[in-house]
N, C-alpha and C positions, 0 to 999 in steps of 0.2 A: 158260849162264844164260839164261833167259828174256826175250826184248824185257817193253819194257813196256805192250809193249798185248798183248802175250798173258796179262801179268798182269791190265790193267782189269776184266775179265769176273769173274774170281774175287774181284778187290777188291770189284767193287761188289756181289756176292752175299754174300761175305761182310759188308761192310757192312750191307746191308740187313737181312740177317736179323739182327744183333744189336740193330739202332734197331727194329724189327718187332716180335722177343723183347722188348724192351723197353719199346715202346709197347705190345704188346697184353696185357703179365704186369699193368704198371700199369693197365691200360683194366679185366681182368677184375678186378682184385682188390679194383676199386671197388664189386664185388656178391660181399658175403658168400659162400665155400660153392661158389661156381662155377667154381673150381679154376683160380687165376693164371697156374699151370705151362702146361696147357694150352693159356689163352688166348697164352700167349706162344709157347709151341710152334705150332699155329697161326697163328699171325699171320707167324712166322718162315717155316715153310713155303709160305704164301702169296708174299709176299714171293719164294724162290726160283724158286717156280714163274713169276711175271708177266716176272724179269727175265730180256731176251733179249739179242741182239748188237746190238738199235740200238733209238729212241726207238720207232721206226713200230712194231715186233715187239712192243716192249714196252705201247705205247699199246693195239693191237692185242689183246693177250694179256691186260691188264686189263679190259675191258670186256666180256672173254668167262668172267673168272675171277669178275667180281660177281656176269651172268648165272647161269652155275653153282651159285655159291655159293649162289645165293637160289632156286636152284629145288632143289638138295640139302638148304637146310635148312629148306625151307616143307614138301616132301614128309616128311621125317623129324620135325618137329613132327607135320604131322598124323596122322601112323600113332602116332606115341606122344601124344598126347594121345586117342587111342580105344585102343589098347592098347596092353601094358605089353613094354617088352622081351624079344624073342626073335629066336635068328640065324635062322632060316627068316624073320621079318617084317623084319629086318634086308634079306635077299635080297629079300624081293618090296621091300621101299622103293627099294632099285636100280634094279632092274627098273624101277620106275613112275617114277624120278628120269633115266635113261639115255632111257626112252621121251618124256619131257618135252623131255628138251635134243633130241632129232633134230624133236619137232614145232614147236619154236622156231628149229631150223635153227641151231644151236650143237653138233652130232651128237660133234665132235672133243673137246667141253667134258664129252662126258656120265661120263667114267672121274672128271673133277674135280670134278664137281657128286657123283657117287657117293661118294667119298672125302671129300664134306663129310658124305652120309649118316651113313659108318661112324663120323664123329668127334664128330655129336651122338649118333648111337644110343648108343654106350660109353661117352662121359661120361656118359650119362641112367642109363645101368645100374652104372657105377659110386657112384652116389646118386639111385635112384631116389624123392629125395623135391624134387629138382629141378624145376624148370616145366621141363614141355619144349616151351612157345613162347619162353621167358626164354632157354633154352638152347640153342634154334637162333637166336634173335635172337642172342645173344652171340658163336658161333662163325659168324655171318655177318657181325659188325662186325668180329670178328680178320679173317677173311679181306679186306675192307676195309681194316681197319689195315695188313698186309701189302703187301695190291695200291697203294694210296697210297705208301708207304713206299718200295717197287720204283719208280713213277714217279716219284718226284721226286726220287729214287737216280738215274735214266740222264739225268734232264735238268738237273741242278745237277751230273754230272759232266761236268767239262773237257772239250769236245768239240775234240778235234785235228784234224777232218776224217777218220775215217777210220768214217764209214758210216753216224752218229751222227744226220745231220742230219732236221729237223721233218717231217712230212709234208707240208705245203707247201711247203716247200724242196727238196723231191728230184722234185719234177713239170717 
């Protein structure tokens, strides 16, 4: 059987992502039409992605997943607010999203800021009568909601000493 701090890591990912799913189902489905599932899938996934093995990692890993977040869905608003969905324009939004995060020196962030591309682009094509600054706004608050949710997941859990501790505290 498993100690119990081999378990923590899965506890608190698991946690997160159902308060995540939960905050960000509820957050979208405060606007009509812009598909709850989603925002909560989303926000869930974010959430997985921020939480690490200690606070620093995690602190660390949220501040690079906003960045991302809002340079994926600023790029993919504006390519779909001049034109209408297509996977070749999907690619170049990558492209121009991936090349954004290395000039901002977040280069490691640029596959997650991309993967925020592909998740406004496909929502926007799945209802293309959507806004699509409404809809990269929204898929950049989930991932917010997630990354929030993930930090205050590794710092309101129990810290036993074993690796947990603040970034001031480990100098």
């Amino acid at each position: 059987m498993p100690s119990a701090e081999r378990l923590r890591i899965p506890a608190e990912i698991a946690l997160a992502s159902l308060v995540a799913y939960l905050a960000g189902y509820w957050f979208t489905s405060l606007f009509p039409g812009y598909l709850p599932k989603i925002g909560g899938l989303w926000s869930a996934i974010s959430a997985i992605v921020v939480t690490q093995a200690s606070r620093r990692e995690t602190t660390s890993s949220a501040s690079l997943r906003i960045l991302g977040s809002a340079i994926g869905a600023a790029t993919s608003a504006v390519y779909l607010t001049l034109l209408p969905f297509h996977p070749a324009g999907m690619a170049l939004a990558i492209f121009a999203t991936v090349v954004l995060c290395a000039a901002a020196k977040v280069p490691s962030h640029g596959r997650l800021a991309a993967i925020t591309v592909i998740v406004v682009m496909v929502t926007s094509s799945l209802d293309p009568k959507l806004s699509p600054g409404l809809n990269a706004l929204l898929r950049f608050a989930e991932s917010c909601i997630g990354t929030a949710v993930a930090v205050a997941g590794v710092w309101l859990w129990p810290d036993q000493g074993r690796g947990r501790s603040a970034p001031q505290e480990r100098n």
